[in-house]
N, C-alpha and C positions, 0 to 999 in steps of 0.2 A: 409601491406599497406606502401605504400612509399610518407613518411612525406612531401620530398620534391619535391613533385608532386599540394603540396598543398599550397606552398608560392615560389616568387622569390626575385633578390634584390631588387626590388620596394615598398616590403613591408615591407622590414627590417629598420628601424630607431636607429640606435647608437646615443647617445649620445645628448636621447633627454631631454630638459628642460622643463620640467611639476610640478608643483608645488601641485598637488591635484591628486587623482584615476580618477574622471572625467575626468581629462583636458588630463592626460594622455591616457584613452579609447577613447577619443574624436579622439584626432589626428592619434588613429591607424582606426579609426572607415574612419578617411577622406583619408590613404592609401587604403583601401581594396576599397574605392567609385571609387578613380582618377583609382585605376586597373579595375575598371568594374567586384567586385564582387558581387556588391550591386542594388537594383534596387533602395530602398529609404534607404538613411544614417538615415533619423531621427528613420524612424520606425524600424531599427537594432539598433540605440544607445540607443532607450528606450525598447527593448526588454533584451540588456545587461544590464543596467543597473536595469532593473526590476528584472533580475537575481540575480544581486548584491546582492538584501534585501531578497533575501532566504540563502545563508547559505555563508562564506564567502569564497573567491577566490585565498585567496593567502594561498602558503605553508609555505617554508621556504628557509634558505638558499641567501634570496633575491627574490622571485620566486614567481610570480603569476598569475594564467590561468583564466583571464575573458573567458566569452563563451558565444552566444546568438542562439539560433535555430527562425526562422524567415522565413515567406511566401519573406521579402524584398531581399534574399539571392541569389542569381542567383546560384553560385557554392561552394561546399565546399571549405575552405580557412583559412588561419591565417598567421596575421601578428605581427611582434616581435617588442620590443621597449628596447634599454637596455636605462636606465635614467642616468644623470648625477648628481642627486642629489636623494636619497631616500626616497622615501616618507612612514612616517611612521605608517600612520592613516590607514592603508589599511588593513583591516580586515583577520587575519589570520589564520593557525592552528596551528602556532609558535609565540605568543604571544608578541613576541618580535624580529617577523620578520620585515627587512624594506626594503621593496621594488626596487630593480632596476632595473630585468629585467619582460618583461612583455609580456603572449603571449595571446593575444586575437583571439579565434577561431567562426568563423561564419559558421554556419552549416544551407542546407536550410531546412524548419520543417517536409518537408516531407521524410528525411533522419534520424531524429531524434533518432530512433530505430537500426541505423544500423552506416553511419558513424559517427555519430555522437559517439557513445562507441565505434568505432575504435580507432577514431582519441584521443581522448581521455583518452584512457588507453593505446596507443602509448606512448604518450606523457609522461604520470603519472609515468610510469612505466620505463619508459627512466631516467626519470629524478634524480630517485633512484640509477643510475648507478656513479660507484666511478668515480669523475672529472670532470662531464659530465656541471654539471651548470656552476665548473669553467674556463672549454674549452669556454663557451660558452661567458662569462664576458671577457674573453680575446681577442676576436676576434675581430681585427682590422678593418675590412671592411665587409659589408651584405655576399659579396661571400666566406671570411671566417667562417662567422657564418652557411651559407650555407655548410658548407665543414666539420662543425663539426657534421650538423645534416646528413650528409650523411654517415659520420665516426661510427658514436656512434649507429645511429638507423639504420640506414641498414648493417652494419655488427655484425651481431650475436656472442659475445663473446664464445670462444670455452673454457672449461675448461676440463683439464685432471683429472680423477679422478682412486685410484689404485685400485685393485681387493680385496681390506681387506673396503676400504671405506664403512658408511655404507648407506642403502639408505632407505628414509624416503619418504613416498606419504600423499600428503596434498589433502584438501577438503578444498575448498572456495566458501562460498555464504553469499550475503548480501540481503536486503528485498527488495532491488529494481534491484538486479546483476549487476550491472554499477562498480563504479568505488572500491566500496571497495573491493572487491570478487578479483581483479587485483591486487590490490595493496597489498592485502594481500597476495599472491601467490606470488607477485613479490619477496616479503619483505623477506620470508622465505628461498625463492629459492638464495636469496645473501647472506644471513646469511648463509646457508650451504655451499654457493660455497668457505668462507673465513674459516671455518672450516672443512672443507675436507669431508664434508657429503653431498650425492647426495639426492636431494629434487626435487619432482617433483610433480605437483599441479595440480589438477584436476579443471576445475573451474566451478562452480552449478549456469551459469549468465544471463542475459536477453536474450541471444542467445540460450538455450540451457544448455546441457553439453558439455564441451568444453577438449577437451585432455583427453577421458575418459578412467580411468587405466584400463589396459588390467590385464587378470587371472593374465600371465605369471608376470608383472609387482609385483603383489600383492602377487603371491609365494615368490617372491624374496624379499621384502620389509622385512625391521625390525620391521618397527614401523608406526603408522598413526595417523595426526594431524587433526584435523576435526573443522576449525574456520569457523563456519556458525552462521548469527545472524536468521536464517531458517530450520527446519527441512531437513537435506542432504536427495538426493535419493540414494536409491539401495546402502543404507548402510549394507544391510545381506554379499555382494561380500568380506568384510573385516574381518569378523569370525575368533578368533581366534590371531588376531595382537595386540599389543599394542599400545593405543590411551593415546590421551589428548583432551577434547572438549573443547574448548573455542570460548570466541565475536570474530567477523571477524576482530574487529580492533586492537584487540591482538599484532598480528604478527608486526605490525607497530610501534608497541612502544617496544617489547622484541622479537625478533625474536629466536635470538641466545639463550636466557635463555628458551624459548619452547622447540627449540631442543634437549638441554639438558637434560629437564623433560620428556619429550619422550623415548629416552633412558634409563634414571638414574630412572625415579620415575613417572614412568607412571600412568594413574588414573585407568585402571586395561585393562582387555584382553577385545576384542569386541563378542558379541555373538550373532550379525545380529539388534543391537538395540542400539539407542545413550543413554549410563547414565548419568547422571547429572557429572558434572566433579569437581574436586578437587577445581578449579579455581569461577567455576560458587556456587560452594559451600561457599565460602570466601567471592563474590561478590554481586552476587543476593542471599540472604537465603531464605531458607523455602519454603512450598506449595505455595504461593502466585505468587509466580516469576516465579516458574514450568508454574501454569495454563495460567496466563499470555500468557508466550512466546508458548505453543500451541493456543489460543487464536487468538492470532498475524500468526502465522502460520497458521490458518483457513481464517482468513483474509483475506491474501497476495493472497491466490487462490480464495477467492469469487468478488474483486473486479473487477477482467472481465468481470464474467459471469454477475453483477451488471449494470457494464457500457454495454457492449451489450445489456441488456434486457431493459432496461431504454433508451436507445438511439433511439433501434426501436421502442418502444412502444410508448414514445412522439413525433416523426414524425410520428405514426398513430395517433393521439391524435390531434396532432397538423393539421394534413392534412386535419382529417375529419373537424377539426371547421372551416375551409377556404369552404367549401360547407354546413354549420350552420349543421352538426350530432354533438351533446353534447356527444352520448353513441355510440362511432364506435364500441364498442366492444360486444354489443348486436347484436346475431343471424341473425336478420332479413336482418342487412345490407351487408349478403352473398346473397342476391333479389335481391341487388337493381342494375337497369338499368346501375346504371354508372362504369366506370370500377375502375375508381381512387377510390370510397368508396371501392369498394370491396376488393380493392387492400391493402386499409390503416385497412378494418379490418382484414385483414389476418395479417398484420403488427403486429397490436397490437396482434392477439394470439398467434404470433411468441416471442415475447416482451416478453407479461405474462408468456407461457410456460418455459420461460428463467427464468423470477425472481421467478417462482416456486420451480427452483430448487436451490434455495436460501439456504434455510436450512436445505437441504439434503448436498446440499457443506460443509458449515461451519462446519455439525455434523460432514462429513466424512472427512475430513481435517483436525479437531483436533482432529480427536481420529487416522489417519495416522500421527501428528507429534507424538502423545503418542505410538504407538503400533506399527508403519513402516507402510507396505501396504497391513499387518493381518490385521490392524484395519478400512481398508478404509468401506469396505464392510459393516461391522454393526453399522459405523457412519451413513453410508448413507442409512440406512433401519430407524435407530434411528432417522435421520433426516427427511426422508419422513413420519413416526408416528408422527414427532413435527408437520408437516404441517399440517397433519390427525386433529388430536385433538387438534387444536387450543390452540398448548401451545407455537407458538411464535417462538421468534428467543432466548427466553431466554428456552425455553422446548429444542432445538437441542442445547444450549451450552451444557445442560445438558447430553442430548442425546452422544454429543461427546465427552465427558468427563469420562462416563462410557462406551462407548465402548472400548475406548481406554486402560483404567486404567482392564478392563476385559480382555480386548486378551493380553496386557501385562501380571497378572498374568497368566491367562493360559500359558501362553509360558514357563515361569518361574518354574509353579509347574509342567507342564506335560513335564518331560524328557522321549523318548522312546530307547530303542536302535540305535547306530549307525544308523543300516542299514535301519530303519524308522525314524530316528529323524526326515525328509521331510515332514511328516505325522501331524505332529501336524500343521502346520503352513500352510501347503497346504486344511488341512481336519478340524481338530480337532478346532484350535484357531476357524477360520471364521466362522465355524455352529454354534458352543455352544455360541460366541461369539454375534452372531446375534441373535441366541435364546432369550438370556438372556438380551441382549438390551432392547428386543423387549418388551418383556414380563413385564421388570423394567416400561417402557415406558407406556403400557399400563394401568397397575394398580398401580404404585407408584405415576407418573408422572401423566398422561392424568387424569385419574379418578378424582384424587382431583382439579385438574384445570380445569376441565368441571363443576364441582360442584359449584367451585370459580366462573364461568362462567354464570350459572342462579342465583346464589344468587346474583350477583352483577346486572344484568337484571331487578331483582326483586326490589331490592333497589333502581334503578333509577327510576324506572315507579313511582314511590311513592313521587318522588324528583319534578315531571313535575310538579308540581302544586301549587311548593313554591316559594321561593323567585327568580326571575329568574336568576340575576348576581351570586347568590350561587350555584344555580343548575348549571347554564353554566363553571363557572369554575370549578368544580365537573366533568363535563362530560368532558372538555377539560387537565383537568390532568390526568382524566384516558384514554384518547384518546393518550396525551403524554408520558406514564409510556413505556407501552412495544411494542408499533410500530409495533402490528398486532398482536399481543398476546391475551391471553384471555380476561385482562382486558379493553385494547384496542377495542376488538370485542363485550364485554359487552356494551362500547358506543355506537359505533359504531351502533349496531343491535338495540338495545332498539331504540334511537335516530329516526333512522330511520322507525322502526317499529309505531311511534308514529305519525308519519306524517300522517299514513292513519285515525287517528283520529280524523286530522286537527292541531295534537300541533307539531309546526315546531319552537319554537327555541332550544330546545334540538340538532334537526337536525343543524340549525345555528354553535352552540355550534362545535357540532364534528366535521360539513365539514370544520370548520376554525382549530382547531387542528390536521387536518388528515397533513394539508401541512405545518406548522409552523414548525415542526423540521428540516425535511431534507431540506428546503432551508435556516431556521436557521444556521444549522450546515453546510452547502454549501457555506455559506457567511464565517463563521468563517475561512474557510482557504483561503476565500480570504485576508477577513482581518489581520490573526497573520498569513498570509503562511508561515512564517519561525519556528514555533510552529510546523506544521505538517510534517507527513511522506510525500514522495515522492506520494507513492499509495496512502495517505487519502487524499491529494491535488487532483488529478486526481478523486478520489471517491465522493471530492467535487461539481468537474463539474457535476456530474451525479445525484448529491442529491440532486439539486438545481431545475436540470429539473425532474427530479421525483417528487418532492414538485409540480413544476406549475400544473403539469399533474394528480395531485391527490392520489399519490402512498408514503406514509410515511416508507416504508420500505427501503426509501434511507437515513432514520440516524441509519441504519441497524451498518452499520461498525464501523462508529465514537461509539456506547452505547456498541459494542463489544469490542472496543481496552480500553479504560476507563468507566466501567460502572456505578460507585461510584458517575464521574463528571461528565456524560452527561446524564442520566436519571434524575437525579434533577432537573437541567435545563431546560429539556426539557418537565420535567411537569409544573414546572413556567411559562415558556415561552408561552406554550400553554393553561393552567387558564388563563393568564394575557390579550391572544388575544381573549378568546373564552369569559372573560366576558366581555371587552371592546365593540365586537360586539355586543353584546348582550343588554349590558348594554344602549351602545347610540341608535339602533333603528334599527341594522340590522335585518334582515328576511331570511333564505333560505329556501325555501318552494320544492325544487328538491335536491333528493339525488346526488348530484354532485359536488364534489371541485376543480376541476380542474379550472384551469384560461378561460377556453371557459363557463365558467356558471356563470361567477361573473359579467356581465350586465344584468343579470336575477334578481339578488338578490335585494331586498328592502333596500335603501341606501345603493348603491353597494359602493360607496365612502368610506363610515365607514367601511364597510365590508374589504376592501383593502386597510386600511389604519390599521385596528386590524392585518392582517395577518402581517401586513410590523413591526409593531410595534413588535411582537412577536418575530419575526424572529429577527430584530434588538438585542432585549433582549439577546436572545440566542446564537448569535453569539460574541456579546460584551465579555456578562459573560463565555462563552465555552474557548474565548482566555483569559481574564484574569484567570480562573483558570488551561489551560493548560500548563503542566510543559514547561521544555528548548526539545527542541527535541532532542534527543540523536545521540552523535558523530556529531553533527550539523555542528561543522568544519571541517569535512573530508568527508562530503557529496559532491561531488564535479559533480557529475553528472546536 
């Protein structure tokens, strides 16, 4: 990409006088408008600046990349501001950065995915280059300053390296592949250029794989540095090398001392599988941290298939209650005369078929960060049994936690000869491995949580007849415990089952706690957005409209990344709204929680004012007790 394609002198400001980050974003904000890259200045200045309060902007060195993505955007663009005075409040990842020069990039949103991480790890990765910021402080006039970013970033430094040099291949990925994945690669690849070691980086990022090392590359390599905060792919290709695993943000703070340890004091040989590393050992200890970060790595790949299935399924949802169908997703309305129902209920079993394969993902994605892509297969078998037997989304954590930790051993204790060692990993891991999943799944797991599953059934029916505000928040915390799990279905069913006997506040009860989490926790990243990940921010939007639409399986991800602090929560939150209804004089007499049924409900008022209440609760207390977001300052995406 060529940088300076994307500013001229008209956007360049020397030697300007701004006293605040604002005032200074402001004035670059009013160059890019008078060039005609903007269609609305206001609605880009409070997009940047919305930006601002998620993770902070400036680097170091003086140095700091506002950025805003924006429908107001006409063309990609950025304009530069060097300051005459520094400003020192401007939030950093050098603590005691302050401010002078400044490059604000506006990206339009529907580029968001593409230039937008061009221009941007251009830029990032530029700037890491020895001089480069202070060519740029010196630059007398805009087409000076122009003349260094033509210098610096579009001629590719050549370095000579000798035939004894030795050469090291890197692995970069970060959980959202934007900007740290680059910078980490970049970081490494300079530190070796200054010590005569060739480093060449592979990078695992929103695009893809990107430069991916070839056999011949990997013959030839000494050693391999693997800084991913994600499970790397097609980590078997390196067998046999000397590694070091470590966080992606590693390399940015010790580049040249990794190298080193790579060399000198490796964490041992690779055998087609990432081990825990010497560093990760010192840092994160113990099994907790292990499951965690596979966890997290189930995650990262379900929150697509989340937003997908959610997105279609509430525009069927949404489309049928504009022609008054409450239940689009009932058979019938593949009859009906009109084209747009039929259309919106295929929608919605496009939708569900997607969030079906919810906890077949998650299984088989954390037991692929534990096991490589031996263990994908009997996560995802262990996964489809969690869905079988209504053990939830906490039965496939399970589920992929023992597949995983199985076809790891297996790999482990079944050594074959050379000339079949293929055999285990192709044949032997995945059968025995799915076998024993399966089978754990069935009678360990499934068996006593079906059991769980009518004694608690049993228990409720017993409960209809007491106190009602006890009963309802009884049914609405176990509506909120496991988010479609068996306790969840135990409300859920009973509640509903009881309708046909005429006792509908039980039903009241659940359909208010089926939506209180995930819009709860869908609010929460609006409200602490600087709290969340990059992907539970975006998972956000999806659990907010899954909440309206009825579908609780969108605080699916948030009770998977911390289970400790958002299952608590989100059984309070869900008691607190389900007797609240209850308590002041709600009624739902249809099985239906979606927002197209709540002018049906008896004091629909109270009724949507319980759920709003709930959800409120949940999102307040989910960001007061969610920790600092990690590497928050060098989130730069």
């Amino acid at each position: 990409m060529n940088l300076t394609d994307l500013t001229n002198e008209n956007l360049i400001i020397l030697d300007l006088e701004a006293k605040s980050k604002v005032e200074a974003i402001e004035k670059l904000v009013e160059r890019l408008d008078c060039d005609g890259v903007l269609k609305s200045k206001e609605e880009f200045l409070s997009a940047v600046l919305e930006r601002e309060k998620v993770s902070p902007t400036g680097l170091e060195e003086g140095l700091a990349i506002p950025h805003g993505k924006s429908d107001a955007v006409n063309k990609a663009a950025f304009a530069v501001a060097r300051l005459n005075n520094p400003i020192e409040d401007w939030e950093s990842i050098d603590e005691d950065n302050e401010v002078t020069l400044v490059f604000l990039i506006a990206i339009p949103k529907a580029e968001q995915g593409s230039t937008h991480i061009e221009v941007l790890t251009e830029l990032t990765t530029s700037f890491m280059r020895e001089g480069f910021i202070g060519n740029l402080q010196k630059a007398k006039t805009p087409k000076d300053l122009i003349a260094v970013l033509e210098k610096e970033i579009m001629e590719e430094e050549t370095i000579e390296y000798s035939k004894d040099s030795k050469l090291i291949l890197a692995i970069t990925a970060c959980a959202t592949g934007i900007a740290h994945t680059y910078l980490a690669a970049e970081a490494l690849e300079k530190a070796g250029a200054k010590m005569g070691i060739r480093v060449i980086s592979e990078k695992q990022g929103a695009s893809g794989i990107e430069n991916k090392h070839t056999q011949e590359l990997i013959e030839k390599a000494d050693a391999v540095i693997i800084a991913t905060d994600v499970a790397p792919k097609d980590i078997e290709r390196f067998a046999g090398k000397p590694f070091i695993k470590t966080r992606v943000a590693t390399p940015l703070k010790d580049a040249q001392g990794m190298l080193e340890r790579v060399l000198n004091n490796p964490d041992g040989i690779l055998d087609g599988k990432v081990n825990k590393s010497k560093e990760n050992k010192s840092s994160d200890t113990g099994i907790g941290s292990d499951i965690k970060r596979h966890f997290m790595t189930g995650v990262s790949y379900m929150i697509p298939l989340v937003i997908a299935g959610a997105v279609i399924m509430g525009m069927a949802r949404i489309g049928g209650s504009m022609f008054g169908v409450t239940d689009i997703w009932d058979g019938s309305h593949m009859e009906s005369g009109n084209t747009l129902v039929k259309l919106f209920h295929l929608m919605d079993g496009i939708g569900g078929r997607a969030l079906g394969l919810m906890l077949p993902f998650i299984a088989g994605f954390i037991a692929y960060s534990i096991g490589d892509r031996v263990g994908l297969v009997p996560g995802f078998v262990g996964g489809l049994l969690a869905k079988e037997l209504n053990t939830g989304f906490l039965g496939a954590l399970i589920a992929g936690l023992m597949a995983g930790y199985i076809v790891k051993y297996i790999l482990i204790k079944i050594k074959l000869p050379g000339f079949a060692s293929g055999i285990t990993s192709i044949f032997i891991a995945p059968v025995l491995g799915t076998l024993v999943t399966a089978l754990l799944m069935i009678y360990i797991v499934g068996t006593p949580l079906s059991f769980l599953n009518k004694a608690l059934e049993v228990w409720l029916m017993g409960l209809s007849g007491g106190n009602k505000i006890i009963m309802a928040a009884i049914v609405g915390g176990m509506v909120g415990f496991d988010l479609g799990g068996p306790v969840n279905k135990a409300a859920v069913t009973t509640s509903m089952a009881l309708l046909a006997s005429g006792i509908s506040l039980p039903n009241t009860a659940a359909q208010v706690a089926i939506i209180v989490p995930p819009i709860g926790l869908g609010l929460a990243t609006i409200f602490g957005k600087d709290k969340y990940s990059d992907s539970l921010v975006e998972a956000g939007k999806s659990s907010i409209l899954m909440g309206l639409v009825g579908i609780s399986e969108g605080a699916i991800p948030f009770a998977i990344e911390a289970p400790l602090k958002v299952i608590p929560v989100t059984v309070l939150g869900s008691a607190l709204a389900s007797a609240m209804a209850v308590g002041l004089g709600a009624n739902n007499t249809a099985p239906i929680s979606g927002f197209y049924g709540w002018l049906a409900v008896e004091n629909w008022q109270i009724y949507v004012i319980s759920i709003l209440t709930g959800s409120i609760f949940i999102a307040v207390v989910s960001v007061f007790l969610k920790g600092k977001r990690k590497e928050r300052a060098l989130d730069l995406a």
